[in-house]
ROGUDO-369129 format. One record per residue: x negated, y negated, z negated of N, C-alpha, C in turn; residue in three letters; residue number from 0. Coordinates in Angstrom, 2 decimals, always signed. Atoms other than C-alpha are relative to their C-alpha. Layout:
// ROGUDO-369129
<atom><n_px>X</n_px><n_py>Y</n_py><n_pz>Z</n_pz><ca_px>X</ca_px><ca_py>Y</ca_py><ca_pz>Z</ca_pz><c_px>X</c_px><c_py>Y</c_py><c_pz>Z</c_pz><residu>ALA</residu><num>NUM</num></atom>
...
***
This chain:
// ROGUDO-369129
<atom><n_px>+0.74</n_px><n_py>-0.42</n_py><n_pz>-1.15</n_pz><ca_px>+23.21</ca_px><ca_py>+56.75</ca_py><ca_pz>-19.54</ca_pz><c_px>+0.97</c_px><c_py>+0.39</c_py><c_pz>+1.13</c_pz><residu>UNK</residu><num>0</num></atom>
<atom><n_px>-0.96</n_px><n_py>-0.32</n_py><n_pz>-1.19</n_pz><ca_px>+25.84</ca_px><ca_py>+58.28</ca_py><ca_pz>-17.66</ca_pz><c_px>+1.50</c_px><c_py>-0.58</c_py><c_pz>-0.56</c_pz><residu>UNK</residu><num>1</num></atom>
<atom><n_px>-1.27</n_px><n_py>+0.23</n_py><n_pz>-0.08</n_pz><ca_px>+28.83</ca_px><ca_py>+55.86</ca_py><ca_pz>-17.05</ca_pz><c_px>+1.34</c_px><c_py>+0.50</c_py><c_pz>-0.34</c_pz><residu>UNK</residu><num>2</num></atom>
<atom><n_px>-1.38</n_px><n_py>-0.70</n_py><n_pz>-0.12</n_pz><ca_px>+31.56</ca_px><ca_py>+58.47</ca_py><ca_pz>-16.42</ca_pz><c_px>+0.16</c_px><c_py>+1.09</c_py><c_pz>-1.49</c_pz><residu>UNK</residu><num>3</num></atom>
<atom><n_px>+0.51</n_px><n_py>-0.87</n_py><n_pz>+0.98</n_pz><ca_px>+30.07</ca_px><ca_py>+60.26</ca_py><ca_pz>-19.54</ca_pz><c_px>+0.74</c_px><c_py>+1.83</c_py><c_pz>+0.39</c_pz><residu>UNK</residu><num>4</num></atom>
<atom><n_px>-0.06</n_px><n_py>-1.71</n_py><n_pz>+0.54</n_pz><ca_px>+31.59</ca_px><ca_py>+64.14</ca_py><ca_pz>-20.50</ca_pz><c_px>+0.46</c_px><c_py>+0.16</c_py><c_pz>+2.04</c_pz><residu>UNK</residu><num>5</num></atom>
<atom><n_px>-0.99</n_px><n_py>-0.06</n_py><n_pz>-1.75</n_pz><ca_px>+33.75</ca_px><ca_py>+63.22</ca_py><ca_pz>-16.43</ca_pz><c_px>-0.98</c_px><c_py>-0.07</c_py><c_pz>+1.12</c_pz><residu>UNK</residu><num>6</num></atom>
<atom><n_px>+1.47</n_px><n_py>-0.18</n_py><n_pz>-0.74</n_pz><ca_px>+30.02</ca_px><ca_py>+63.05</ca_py><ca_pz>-14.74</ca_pz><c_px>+0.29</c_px><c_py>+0.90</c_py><c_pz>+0.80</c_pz><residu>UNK</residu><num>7</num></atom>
<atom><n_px>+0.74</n_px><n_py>-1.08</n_py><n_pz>-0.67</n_pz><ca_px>+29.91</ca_px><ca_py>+65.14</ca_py><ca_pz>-11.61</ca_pz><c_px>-0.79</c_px><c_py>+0.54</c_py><c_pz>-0.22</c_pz><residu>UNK</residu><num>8</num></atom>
<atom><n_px>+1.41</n_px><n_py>-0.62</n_py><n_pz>-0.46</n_pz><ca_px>+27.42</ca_px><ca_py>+67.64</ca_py><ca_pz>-11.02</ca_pz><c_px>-0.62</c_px><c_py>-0.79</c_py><c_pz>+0.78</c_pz><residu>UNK</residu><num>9</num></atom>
<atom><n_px>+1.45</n_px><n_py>+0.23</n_py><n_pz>-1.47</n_pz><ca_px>+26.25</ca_px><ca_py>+66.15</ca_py><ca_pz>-7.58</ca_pz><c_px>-0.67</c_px><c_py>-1.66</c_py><c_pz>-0.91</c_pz><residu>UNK</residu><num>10</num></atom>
<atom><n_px>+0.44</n_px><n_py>+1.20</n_py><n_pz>+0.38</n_pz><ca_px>+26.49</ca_px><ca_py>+62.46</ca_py><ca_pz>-9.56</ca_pz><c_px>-1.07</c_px><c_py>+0.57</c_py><c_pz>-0.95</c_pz><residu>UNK</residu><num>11</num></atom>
<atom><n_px>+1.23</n_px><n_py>+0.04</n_py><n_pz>+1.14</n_pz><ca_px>+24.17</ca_px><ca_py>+63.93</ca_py><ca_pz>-12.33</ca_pz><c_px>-1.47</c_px><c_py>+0.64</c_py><c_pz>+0.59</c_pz><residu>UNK</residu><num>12</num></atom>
<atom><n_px>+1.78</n_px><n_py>-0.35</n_py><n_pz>-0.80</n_pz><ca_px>+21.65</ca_px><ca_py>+65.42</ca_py><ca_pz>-10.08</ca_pz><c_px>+0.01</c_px><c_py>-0.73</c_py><c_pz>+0.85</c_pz><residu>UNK</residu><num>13</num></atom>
<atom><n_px>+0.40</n_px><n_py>+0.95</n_py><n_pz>-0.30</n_pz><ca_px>+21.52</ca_px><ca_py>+62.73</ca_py><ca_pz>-8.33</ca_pz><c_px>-1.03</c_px><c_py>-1.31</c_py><c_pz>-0.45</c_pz><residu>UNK</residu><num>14</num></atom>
<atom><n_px>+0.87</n_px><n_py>+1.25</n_py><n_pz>+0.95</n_pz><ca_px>+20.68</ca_px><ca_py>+60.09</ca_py><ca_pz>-10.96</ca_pz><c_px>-1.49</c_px><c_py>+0.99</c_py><c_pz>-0.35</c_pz><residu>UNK</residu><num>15</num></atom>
<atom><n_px>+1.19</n_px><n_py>-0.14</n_py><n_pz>+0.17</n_pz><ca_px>+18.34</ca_px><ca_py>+62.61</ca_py><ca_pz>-11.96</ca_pz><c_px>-1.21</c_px><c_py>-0.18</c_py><c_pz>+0.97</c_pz><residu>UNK</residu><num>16</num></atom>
<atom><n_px>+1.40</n_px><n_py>+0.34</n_py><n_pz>-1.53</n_pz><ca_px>+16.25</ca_px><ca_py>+62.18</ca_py><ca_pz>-8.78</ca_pz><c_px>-0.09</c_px><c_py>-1.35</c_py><c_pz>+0.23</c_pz><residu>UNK</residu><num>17</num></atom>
<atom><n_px>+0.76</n_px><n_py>+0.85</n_py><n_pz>-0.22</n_pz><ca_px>+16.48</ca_px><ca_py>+58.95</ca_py><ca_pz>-8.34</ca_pz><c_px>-0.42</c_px><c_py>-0.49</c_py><c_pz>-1.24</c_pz><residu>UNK</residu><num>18</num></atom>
<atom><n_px>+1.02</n_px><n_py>+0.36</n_py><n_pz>+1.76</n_pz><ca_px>+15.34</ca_px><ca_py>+57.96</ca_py><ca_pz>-12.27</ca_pz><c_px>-1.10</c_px><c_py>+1.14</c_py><c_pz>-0.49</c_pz><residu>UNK</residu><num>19</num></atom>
<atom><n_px>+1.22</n_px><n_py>-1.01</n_py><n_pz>+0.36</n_pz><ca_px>+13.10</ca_px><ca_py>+61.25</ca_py><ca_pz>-12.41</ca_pz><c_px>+0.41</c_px><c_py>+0.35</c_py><c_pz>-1.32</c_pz><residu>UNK</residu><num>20</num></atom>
<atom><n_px>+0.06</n_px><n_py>-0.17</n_py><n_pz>+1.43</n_pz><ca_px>+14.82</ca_px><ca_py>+62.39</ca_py><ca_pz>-15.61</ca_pz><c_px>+0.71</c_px><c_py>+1.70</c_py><c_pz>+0.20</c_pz><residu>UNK</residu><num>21</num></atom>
<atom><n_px>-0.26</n_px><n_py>-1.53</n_py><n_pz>+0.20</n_pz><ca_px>+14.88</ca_px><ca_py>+66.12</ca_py><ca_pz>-16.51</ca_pz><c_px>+1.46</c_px><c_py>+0.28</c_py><c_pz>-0.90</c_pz><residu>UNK</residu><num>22</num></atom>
<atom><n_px>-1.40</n_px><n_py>-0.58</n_py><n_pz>+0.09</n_pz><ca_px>+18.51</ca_px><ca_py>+67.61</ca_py><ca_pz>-16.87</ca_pz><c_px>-0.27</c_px><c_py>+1.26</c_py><c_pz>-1.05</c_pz><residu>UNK</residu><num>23</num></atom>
<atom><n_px>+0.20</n_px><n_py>-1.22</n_py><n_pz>+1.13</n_pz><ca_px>+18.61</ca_px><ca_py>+69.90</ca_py><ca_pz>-20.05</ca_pz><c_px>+1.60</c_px><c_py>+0.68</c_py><c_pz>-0.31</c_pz><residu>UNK</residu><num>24</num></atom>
<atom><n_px>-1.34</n_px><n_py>+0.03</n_py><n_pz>+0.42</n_pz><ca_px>+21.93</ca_px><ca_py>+71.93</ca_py><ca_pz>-20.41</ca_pz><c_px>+0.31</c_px><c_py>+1.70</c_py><c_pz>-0.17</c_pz><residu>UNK</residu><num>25</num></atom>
<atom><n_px>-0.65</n_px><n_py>-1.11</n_py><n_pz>+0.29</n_pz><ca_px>+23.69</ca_px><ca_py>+75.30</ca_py><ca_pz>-20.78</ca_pz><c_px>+0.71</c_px><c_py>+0.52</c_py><c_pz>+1.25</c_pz><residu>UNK</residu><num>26</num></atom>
<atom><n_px>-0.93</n_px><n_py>+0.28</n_py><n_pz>-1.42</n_pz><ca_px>+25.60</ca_px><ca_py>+74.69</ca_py><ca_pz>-17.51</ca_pz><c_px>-0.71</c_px><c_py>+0.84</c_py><c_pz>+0.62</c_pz><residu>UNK</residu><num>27</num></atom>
<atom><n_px>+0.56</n_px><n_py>-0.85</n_py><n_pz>-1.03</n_pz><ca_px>+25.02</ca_px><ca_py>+78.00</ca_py><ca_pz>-15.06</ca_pz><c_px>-0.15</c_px><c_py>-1.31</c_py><c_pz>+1.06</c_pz><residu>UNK</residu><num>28</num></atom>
<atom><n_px>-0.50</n_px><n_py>+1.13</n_py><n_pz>-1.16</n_pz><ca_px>+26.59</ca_px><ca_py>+75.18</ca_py><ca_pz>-12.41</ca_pz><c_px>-1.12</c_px><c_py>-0.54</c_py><c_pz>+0.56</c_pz><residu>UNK</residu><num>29</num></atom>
<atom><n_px>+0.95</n_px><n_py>+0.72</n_py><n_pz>-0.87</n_pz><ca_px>+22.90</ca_px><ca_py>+73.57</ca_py><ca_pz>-12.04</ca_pz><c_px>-1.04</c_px><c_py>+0.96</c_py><c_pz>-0.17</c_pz><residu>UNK</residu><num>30</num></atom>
<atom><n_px>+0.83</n_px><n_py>-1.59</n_py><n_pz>+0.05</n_pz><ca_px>+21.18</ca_px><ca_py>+77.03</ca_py><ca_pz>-12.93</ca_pz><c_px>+0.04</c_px><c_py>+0.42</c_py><c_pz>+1.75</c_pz><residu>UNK</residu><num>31</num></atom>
<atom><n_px>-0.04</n_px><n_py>-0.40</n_py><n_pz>-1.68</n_pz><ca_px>+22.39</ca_px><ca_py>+77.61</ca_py><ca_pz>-8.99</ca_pz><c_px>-0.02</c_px><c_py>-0.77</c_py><c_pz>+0.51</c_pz><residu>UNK</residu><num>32</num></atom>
<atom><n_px>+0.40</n_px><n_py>+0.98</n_py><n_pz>-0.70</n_pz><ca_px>+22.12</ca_px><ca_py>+74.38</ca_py><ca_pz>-8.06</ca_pz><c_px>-1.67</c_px><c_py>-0.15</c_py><c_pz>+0.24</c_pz><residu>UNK</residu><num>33</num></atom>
<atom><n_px>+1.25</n_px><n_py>+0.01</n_py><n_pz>-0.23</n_pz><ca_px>+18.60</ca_px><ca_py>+74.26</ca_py><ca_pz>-8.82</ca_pz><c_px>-0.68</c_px><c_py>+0.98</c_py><c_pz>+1.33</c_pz><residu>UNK</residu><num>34</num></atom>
<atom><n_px>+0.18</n_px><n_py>-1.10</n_py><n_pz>-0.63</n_pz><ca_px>+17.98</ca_px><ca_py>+77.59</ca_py><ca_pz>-7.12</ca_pz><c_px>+0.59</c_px><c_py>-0.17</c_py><c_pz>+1.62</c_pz><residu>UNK</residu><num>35</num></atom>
<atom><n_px>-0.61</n_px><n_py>+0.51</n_py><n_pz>-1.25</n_pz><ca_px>+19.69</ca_px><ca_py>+76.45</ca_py><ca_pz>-3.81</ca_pz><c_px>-0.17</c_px><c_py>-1.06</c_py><c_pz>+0.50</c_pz><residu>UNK</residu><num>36</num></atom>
<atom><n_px>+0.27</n_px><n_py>+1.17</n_py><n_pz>-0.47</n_pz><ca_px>+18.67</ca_px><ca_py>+72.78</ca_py><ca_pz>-3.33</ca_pz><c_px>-1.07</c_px><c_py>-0.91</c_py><c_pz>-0.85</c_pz><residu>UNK</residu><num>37</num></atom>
<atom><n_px>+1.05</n_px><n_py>+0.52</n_py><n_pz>+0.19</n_pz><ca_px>+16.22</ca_px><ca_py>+72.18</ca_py><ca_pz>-5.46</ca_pz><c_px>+0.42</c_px><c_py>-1.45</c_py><c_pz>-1.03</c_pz><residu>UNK</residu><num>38</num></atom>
<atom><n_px>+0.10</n_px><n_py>+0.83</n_py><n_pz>+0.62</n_pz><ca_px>+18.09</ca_px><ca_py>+69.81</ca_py><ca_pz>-7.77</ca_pz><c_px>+0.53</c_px><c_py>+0.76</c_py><c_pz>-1.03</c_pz><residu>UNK</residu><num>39</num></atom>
<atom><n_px>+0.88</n_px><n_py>+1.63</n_py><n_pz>+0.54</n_pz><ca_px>+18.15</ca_px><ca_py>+68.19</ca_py><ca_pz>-10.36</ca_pz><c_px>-1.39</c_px><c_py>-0.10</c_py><c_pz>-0.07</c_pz><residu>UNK</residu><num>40</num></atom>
<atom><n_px>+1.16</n_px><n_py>+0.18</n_py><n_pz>-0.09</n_pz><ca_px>+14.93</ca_px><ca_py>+66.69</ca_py><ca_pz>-10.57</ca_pz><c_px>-0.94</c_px><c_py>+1.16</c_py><c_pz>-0.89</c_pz><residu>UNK</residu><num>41</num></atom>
<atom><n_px>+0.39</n_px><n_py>-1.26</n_py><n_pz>+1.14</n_pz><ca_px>+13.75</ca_px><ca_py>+69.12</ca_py><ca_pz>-13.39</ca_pz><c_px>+0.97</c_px><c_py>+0.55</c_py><c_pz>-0.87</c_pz><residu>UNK</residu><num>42</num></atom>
<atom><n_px>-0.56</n_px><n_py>-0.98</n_py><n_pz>+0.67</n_pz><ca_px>+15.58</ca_px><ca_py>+71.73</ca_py><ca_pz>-14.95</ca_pz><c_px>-0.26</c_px><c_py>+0.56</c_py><c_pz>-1.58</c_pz><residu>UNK</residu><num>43</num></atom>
<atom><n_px>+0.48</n_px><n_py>-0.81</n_py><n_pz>+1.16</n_pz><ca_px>+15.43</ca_px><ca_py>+73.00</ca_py><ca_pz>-18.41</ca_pz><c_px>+1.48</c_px><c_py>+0.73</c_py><c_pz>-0.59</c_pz><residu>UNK</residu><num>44</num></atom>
<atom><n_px>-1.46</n_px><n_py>-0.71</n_py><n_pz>-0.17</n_pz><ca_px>+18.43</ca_px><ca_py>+75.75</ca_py><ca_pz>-18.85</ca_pz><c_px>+0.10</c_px><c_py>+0.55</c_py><c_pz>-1.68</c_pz><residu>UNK</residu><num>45</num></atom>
<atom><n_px>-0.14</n_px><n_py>-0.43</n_py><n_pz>+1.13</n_pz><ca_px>+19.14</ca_px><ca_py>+76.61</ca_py><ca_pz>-22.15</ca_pz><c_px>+0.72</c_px><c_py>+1.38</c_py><c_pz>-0.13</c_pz><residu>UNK</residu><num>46</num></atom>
<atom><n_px>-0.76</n_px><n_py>-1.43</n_py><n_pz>+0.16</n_pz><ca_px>+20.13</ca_px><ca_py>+80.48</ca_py><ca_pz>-22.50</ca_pz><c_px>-0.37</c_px><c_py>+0.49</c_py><c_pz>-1.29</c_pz><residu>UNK</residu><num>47</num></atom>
<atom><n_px>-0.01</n_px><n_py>-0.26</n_py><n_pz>+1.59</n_pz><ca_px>+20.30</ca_px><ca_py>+80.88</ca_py><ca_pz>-26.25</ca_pz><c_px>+1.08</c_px><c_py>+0.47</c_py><c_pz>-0.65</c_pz><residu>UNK</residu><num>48</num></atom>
<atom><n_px>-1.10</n_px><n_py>-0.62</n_py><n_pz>+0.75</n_pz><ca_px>+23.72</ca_px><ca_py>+82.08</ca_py><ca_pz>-26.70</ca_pz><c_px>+0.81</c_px><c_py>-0.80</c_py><c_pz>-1.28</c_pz><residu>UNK</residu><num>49</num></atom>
<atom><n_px>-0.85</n_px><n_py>+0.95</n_py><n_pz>+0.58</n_pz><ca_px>+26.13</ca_px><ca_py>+80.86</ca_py><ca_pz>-29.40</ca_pz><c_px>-0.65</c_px><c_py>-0.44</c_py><c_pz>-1.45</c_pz><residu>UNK</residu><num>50</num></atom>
<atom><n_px>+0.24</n_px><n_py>+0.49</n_py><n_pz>+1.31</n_pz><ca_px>+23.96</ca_px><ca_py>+78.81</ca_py><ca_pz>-31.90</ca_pz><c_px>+0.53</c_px><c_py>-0.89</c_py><c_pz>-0.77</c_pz><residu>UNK</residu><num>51</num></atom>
<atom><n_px>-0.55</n_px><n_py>+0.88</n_py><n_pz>+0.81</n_pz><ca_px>+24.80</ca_px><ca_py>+76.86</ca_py><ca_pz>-34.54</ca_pz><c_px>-0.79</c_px><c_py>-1.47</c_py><c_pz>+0.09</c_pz><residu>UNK</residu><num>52</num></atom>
<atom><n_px>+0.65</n_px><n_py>+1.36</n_py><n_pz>-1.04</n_pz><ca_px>+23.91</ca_px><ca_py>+73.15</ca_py><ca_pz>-33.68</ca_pz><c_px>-1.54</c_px><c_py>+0.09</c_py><c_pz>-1.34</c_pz><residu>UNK</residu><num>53</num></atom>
<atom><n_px>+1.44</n_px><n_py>-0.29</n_py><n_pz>+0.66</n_pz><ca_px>+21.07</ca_px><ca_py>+74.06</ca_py><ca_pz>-37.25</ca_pz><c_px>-1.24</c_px><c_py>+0.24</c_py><c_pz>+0.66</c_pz><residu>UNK</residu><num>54</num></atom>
<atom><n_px>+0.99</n_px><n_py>-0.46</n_py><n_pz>-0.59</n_pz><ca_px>+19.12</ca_px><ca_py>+76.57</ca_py><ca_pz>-35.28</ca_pz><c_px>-0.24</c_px><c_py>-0.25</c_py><c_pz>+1.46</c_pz><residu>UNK</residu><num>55</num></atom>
<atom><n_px>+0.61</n_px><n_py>+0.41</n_py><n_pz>-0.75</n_pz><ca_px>+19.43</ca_px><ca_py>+74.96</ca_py><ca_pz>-32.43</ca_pz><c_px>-0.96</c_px><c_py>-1.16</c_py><c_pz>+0.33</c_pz><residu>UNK</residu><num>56</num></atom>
<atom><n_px>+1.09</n_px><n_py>+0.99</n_py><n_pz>+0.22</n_pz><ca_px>+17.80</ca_px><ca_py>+71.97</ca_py><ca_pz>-33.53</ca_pz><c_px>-1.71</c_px><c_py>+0.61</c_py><c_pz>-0.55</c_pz><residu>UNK</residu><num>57</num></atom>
<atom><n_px>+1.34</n_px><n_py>-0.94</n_py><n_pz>+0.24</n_pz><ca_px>+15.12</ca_px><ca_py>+74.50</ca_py><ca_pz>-35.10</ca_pz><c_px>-0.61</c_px><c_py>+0.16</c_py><c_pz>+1.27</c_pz><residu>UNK</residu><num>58</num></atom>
<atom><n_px>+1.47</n_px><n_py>-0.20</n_py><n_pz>-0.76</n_pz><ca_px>+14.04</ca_px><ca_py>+75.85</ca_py><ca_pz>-32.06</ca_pz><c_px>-0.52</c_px><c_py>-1.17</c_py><c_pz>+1.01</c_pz><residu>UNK</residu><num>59</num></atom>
<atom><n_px>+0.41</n_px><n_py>+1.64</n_py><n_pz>-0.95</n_pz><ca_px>+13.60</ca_px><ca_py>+72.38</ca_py><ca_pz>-30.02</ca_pz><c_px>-1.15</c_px><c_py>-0.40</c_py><c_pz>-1.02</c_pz><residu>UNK</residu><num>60</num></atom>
<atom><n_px>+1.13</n_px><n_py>+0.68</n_py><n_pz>+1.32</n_pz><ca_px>+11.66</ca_px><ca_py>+71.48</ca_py><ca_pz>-33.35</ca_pz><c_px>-1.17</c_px><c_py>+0.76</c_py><c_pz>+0.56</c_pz><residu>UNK</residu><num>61</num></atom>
<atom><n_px>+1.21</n_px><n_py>-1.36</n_py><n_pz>-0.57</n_pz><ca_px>+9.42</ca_px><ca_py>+74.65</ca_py><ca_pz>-33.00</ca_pz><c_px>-0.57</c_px><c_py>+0.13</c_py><c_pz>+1.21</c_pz><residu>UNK</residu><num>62</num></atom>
<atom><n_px>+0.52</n_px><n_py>-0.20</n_py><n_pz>-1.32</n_pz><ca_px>+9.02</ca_px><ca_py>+74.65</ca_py><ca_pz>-29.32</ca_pz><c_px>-0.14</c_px><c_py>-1.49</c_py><c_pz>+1.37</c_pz><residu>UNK</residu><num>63</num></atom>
<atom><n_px>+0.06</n_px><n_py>+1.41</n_py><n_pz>-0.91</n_pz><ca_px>+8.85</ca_px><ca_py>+70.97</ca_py><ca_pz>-28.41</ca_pz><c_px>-1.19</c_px><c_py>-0.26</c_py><c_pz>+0.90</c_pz><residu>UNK</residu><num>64</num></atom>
<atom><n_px>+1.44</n_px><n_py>+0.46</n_py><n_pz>-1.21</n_pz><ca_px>+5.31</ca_px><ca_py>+70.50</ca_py><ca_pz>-27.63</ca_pz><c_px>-0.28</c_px><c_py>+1.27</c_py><c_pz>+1.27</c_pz><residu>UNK</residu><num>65</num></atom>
<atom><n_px>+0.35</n_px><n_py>-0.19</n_py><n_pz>-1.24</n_pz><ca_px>+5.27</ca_px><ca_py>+73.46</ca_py><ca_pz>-25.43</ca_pz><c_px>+0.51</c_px><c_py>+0.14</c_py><c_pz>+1.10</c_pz><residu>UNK</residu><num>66</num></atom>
<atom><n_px>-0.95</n_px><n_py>+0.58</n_py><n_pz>-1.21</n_pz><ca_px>+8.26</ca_px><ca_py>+72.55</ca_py><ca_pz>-23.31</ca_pz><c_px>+0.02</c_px><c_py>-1.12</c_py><c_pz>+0.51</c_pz><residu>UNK</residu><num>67</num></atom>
<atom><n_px>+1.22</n_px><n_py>+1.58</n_py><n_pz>-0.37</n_pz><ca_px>+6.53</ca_px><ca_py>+68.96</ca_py><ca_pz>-22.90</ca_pz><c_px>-1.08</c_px><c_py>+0.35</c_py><c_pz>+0.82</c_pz><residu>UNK</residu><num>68</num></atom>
<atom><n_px>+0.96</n_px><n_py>-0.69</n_py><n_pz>-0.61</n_pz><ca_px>+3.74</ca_px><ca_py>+70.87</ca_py><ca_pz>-22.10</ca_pz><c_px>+0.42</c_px><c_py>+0.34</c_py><c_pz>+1.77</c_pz><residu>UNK</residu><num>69</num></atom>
<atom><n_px>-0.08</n_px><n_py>-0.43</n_py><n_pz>-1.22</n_pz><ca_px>+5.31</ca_px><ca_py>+72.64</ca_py><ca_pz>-19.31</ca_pz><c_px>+0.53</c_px><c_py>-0.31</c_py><c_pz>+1.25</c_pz><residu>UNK</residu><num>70</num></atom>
<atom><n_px>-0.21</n_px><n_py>+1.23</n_py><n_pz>-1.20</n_pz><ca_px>+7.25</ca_px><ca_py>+70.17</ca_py><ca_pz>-17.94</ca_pz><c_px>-1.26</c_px><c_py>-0.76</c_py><c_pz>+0.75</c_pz><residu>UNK</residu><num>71</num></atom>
<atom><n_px>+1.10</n_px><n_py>+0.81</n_py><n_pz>-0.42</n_pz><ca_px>+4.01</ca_px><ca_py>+68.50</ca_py><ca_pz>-17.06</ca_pz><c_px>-0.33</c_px><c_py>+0.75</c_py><c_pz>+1.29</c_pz><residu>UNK</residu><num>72</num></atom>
<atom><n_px>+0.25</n_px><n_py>-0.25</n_py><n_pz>-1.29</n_pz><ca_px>+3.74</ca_px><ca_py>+70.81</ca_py><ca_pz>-14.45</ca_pz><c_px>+1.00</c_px><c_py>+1.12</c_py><c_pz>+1.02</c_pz><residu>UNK</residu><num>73</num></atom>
<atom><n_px>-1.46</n_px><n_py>-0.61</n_py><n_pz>-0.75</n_pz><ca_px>+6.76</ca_px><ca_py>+72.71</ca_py><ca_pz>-13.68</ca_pz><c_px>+1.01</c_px><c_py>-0.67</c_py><c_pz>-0.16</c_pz><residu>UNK</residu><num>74</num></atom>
<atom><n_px>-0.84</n_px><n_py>+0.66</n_py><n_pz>+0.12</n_pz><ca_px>+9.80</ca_px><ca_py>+71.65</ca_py><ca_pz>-12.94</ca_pz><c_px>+1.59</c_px><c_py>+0.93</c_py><c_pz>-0.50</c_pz><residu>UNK</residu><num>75</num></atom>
<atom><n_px>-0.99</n_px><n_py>-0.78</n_py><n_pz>+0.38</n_pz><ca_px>+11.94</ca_px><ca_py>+74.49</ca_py><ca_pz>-13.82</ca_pz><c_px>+0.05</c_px><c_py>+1.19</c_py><c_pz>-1.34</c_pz><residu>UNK</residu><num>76</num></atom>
<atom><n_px>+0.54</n_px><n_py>-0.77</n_py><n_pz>+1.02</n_pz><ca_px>+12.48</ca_px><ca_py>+76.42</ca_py><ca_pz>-17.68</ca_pz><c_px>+1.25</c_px><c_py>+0.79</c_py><c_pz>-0.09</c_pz><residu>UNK</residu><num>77</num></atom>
<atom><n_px>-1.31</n_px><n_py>-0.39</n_py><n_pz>+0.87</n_pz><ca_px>+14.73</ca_px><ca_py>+78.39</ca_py><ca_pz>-18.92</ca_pz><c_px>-0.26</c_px><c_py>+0.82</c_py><c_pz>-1.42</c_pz><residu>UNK</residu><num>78</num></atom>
<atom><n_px>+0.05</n_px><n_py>-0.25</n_py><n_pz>+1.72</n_pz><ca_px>+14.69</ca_px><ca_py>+78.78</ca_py><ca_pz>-22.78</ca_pz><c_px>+0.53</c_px><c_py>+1.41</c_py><c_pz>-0.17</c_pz><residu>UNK</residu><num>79</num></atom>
<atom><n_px>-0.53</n_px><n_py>-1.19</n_py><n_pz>+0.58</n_pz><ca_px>+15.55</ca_px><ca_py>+82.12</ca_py><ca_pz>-24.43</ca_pz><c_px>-0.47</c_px><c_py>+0.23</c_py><c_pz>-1.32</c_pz><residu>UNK</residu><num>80</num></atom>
<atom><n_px>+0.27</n_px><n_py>+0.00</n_py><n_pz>+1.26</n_pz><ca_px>+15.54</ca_px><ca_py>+82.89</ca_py><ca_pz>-27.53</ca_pz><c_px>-1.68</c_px><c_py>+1.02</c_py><c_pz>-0.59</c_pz><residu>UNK</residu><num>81</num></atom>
<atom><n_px>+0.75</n_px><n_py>-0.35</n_py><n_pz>+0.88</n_pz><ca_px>+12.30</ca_px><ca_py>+84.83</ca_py><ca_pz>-27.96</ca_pz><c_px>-0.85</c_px><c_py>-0.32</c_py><c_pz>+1.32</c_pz><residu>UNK</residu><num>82</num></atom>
<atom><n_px>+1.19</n_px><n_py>+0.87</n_py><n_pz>-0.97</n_pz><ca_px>+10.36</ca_px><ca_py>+82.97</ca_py><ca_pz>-24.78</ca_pz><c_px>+0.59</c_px><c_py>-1.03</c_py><c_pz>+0.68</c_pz><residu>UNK</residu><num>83</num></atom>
<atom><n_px>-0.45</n_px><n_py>+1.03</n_py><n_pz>-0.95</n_pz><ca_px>+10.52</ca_px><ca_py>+80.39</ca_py><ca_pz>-22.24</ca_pz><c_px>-0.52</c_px><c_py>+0.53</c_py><c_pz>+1.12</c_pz><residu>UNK</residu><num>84</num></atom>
<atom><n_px>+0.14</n_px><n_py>-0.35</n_py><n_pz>-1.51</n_pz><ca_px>+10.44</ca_px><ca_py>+81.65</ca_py><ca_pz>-18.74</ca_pz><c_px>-0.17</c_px><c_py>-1.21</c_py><c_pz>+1.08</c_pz><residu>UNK</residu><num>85</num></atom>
<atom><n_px>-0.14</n_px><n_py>+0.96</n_py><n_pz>-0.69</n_pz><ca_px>+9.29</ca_px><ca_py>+79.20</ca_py><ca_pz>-15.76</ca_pz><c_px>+0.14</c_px><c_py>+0.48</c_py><c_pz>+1.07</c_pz><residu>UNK</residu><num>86</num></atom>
<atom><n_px>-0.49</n_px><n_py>-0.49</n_py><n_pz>-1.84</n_pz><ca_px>+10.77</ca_px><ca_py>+79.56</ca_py><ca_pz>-12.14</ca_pz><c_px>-0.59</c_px><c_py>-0.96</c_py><c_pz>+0.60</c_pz><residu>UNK</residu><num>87</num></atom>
<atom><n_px>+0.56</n_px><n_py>+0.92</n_py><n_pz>-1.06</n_pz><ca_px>+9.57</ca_px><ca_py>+77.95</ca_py><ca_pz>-9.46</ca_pz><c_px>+0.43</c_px><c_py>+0.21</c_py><c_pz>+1.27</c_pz><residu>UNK</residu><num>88</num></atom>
***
């Protein structure tokens, strides 16, 4: 997906996300304030879960898939935590 892979800009990856419409999922503060200032990437989903083990982090994506599907459907901005999901707007 991304050419330059792990060497990807920021501006190049919120870019592609706007023009392909694909929601940016990451850990990265970097588009935590990007979002918040310009409104990119296209959709946001911020992961603030702290230092899991790649196990439980596949757990809670398992556990909380359909209602971060869900909420994408009409927000464009989440940020995960470990005992909710918060939406900004």
């Amino acid at each position: 997906m991304l050419e330059a892979g792990n060497t990807t800009t920021d501006s190049n990856t919120n870019m592609l996300s706007i023009l392909e419409e694909y929601i940016l999922i990451t850990k990265d503060s970097d588009f935590y304030y990007s979002y918040i200032s310009s409104r990119k990437p296209h959709k946001l989903v911020f992961v603030k879960l702290g230092n899991m083990r790649l196990k439980e982090l596949k757990s809670y994506f398992e556990r909380n898939a359909s209602a971060i599907i869900k909420l994408l459907e009409e927000y464009s901005f989440l940020i995960l935590e470990p005992e909710r999901i918060r939406i900004l707007e």
